[in-house]
C-alpha positions as CSV (number, residue, x, y, z in Angstrom):
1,X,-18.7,4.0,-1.7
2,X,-17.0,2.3,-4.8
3,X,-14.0,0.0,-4.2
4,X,-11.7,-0.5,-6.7
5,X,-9.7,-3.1,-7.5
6,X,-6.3,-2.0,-9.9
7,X,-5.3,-3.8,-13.0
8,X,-3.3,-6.8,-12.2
9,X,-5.5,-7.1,-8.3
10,X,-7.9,-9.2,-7.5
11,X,-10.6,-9.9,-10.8
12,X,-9.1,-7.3,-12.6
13,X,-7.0,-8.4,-15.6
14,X,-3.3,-6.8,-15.9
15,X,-2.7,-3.9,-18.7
16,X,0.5,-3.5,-20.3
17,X,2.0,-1.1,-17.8
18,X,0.6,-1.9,-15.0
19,X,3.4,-3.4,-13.0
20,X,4.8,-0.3,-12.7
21,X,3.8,2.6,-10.3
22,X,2.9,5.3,-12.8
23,X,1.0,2.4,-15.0
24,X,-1.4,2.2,-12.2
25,X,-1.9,5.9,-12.2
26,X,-2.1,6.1,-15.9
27,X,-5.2,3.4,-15.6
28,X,-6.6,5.3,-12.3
29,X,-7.0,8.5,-14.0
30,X,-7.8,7.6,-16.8
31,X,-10.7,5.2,-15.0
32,X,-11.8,8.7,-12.9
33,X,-12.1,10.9,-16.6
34,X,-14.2,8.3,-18.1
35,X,-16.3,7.7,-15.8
36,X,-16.8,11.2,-14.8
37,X,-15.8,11.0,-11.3
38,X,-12.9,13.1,-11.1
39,X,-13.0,15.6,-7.7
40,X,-14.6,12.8,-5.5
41,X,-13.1,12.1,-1.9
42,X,-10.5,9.3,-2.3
43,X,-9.0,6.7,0.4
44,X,-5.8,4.8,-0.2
45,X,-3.5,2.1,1.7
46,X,-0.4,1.4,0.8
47,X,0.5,1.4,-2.7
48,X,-3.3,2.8,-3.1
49,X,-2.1,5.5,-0.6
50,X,0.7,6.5,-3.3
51,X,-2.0,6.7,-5.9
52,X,-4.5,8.5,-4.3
53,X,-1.7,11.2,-3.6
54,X,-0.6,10.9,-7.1
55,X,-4.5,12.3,-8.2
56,X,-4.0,14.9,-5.2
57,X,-0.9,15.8,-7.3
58,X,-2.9,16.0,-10.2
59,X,-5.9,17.8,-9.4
60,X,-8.1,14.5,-9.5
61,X,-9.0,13.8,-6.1
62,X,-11.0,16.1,-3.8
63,X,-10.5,15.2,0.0
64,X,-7.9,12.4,-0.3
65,X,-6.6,10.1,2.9
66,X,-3.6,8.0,2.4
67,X,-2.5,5.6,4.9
68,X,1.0,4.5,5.2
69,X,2.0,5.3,1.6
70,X,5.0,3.9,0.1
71,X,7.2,6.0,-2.1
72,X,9.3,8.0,0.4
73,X,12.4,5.3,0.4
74,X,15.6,6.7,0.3
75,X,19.1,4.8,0.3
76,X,19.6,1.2,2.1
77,X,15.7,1.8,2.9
78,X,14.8,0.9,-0.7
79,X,17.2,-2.2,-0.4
80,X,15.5,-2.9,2.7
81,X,11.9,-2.6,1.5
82,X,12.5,-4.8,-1.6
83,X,14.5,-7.8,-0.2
84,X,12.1,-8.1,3.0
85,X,8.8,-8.3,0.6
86,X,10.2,-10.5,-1.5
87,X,11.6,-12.9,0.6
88,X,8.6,-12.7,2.3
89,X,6.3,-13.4,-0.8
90,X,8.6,-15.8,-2.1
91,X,8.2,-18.2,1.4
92,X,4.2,-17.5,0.6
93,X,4.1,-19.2,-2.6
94,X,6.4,-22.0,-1.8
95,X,4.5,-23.1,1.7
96,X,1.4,-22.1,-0.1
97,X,0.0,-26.2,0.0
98,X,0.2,-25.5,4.3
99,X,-1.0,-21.9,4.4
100,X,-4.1,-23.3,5.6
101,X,-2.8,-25.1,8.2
102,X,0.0,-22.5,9.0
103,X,-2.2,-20.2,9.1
104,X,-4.7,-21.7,11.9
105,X,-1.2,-21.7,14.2
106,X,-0.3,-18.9,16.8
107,X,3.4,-19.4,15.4
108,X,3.2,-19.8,11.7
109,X,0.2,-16.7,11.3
110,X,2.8,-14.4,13.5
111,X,5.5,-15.7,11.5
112,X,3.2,-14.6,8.3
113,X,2.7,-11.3,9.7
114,X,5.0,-9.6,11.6
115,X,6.3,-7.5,8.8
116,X,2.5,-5.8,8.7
117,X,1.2,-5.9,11.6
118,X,1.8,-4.6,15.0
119,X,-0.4,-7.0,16.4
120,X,0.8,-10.2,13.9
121,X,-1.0,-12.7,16.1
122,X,-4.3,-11.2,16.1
123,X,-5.9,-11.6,12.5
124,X,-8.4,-14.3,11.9
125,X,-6.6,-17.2,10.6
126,X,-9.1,-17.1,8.0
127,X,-8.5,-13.3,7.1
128,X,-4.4,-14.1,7.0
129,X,-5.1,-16.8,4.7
130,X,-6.7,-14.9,2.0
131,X,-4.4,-12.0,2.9
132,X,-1.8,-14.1,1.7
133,X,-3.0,-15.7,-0.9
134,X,-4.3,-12.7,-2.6
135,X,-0.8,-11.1,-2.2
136,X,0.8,-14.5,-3.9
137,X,-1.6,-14.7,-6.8
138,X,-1.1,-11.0,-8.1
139,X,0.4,-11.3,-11.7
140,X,2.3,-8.0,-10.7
141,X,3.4,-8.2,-7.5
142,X,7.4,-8.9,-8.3
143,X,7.6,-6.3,-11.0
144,X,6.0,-3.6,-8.9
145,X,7.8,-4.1,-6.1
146,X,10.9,-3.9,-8.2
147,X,9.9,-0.7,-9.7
148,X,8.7,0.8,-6.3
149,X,12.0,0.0,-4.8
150,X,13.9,1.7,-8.0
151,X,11.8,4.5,-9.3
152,X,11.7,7.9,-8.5
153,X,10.2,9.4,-5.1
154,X,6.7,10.0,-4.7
155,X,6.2,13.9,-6.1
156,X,3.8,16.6,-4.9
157,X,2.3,18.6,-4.0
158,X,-1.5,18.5,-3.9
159,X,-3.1,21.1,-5.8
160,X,-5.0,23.8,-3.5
161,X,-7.8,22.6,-3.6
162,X,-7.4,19.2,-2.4
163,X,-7.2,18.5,1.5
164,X,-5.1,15.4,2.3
165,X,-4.4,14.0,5.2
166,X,-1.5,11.2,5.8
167,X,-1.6,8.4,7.8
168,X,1.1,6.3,9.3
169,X,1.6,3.7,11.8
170,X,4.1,3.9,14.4
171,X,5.6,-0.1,13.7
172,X,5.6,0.1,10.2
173,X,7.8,-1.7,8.5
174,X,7.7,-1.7,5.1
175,X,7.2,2.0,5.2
176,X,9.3,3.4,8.3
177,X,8.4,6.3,10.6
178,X,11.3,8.4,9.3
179,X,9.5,8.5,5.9
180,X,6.8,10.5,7.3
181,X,9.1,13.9,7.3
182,X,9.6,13.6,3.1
183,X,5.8,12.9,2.9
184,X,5.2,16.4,4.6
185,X,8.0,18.0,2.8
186,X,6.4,16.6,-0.7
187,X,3.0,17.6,0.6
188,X,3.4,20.6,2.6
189,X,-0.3,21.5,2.9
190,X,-1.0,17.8,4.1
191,X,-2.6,16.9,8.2
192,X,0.1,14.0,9.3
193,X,-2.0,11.7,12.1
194,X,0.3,8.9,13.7
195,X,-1.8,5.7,14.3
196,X,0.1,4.2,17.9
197,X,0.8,0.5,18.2
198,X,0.0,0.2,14.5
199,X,2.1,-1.4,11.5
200,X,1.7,-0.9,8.0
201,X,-2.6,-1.9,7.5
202,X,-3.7,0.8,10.4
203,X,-6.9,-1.1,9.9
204,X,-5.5,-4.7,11.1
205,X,-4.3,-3.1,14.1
206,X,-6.3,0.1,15.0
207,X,-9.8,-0.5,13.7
208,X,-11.3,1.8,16.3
């Protein structure tokens, strides 16, 4: 299993492009060419859900699984999408002193999370915390978001010889349930599984 952080994530410094949805691809693909791994089975979540479609699309991916891609706004959903994550990242970095404390609180960690999670109160406090934090320090975060919400629509399909299956949540928010119907209409060939009781990290909610 390799798990890879995207420019701008995590330890990985920030290329040119890559607050920008097709930057990210460009640097993804490109990553797969060089290091010969193009065809191998690819899992995605979220904006990595979007990506790993977007190699489906490309003939880069072999099996691919995307959970609860974004991509699929249309109309006031875009306006939605973009003022709700960044109001919400925006009260992250100012309380960001008490997210320790906040954090450690019933009230403040379901305040955190009830835009992802179905379940907001149930994280570790310890796992919210440097949920948050992560999304707070990521250099791109505002200009992707910006581009997400204003670019085009995710395109497909998946070449034929590239399985995909698409996963969404029920209670997801950032991503609504009506989305799901232009994910199967971009990606016709795709297996849709609904995750119940489940917001947009199927894993927070629904590890079993």
């Amino acid at each position: 299993m390799i798990i890879l952080e995207l420019p701008g994530h995590g330890q990985a410094p920030a290329q040119a492009d890559s607050g920008t949805f097709e930057g990210l691809a460009r640097s993804l693909d490109d990553w797969l060419i060089k290091e010969n791994l193009t065809g191998i089975d690819m899992v995605g979540i979220s904006l990595g859900a979007g990506l790993v479609l977007e190699m489906a699309r490309r003939g880069r991916a072999g099996s691919v699984v995307a959970l609860d891609p974004g991509g699929f706004w249309q109309g006031w959903e875009r306006t939605f999408f973009r003022t709700t994550i960044t109001a919400s990242i925006a009260l992250v970095r100012a309380l960001r002193p008490a997210l320790p404390a906040l954090t450690r609180n019933v009230t403040g960690r379901t305040g955190f999370m009830l835009q992802l999670s179905a379940r907001p109160c149930a994280p570790d406090p310890g796992f919210v915390l440097n949920e948050l934090q992560s999304f707070a320090d990521t250099p791109t975060f505002d200009s992707l978001v910006k581009d997400l919400a204003t670019g085009p629509m995710q395109e497909g399909p998946a070449t034929r010889s590239t399985r995909v299956v698409i996963g969404r949540g029920r209670k997801d928010r950032p991503c609504l349930p009506q989305q799901a119907s232009r994910a199967k209409a971009a990606y016709p060939e795709a297996t849709m599984h609904w995750f119940e009781r489940s917001g947009h990290f199927p894993m927070w909610d629904r590890p079993d």
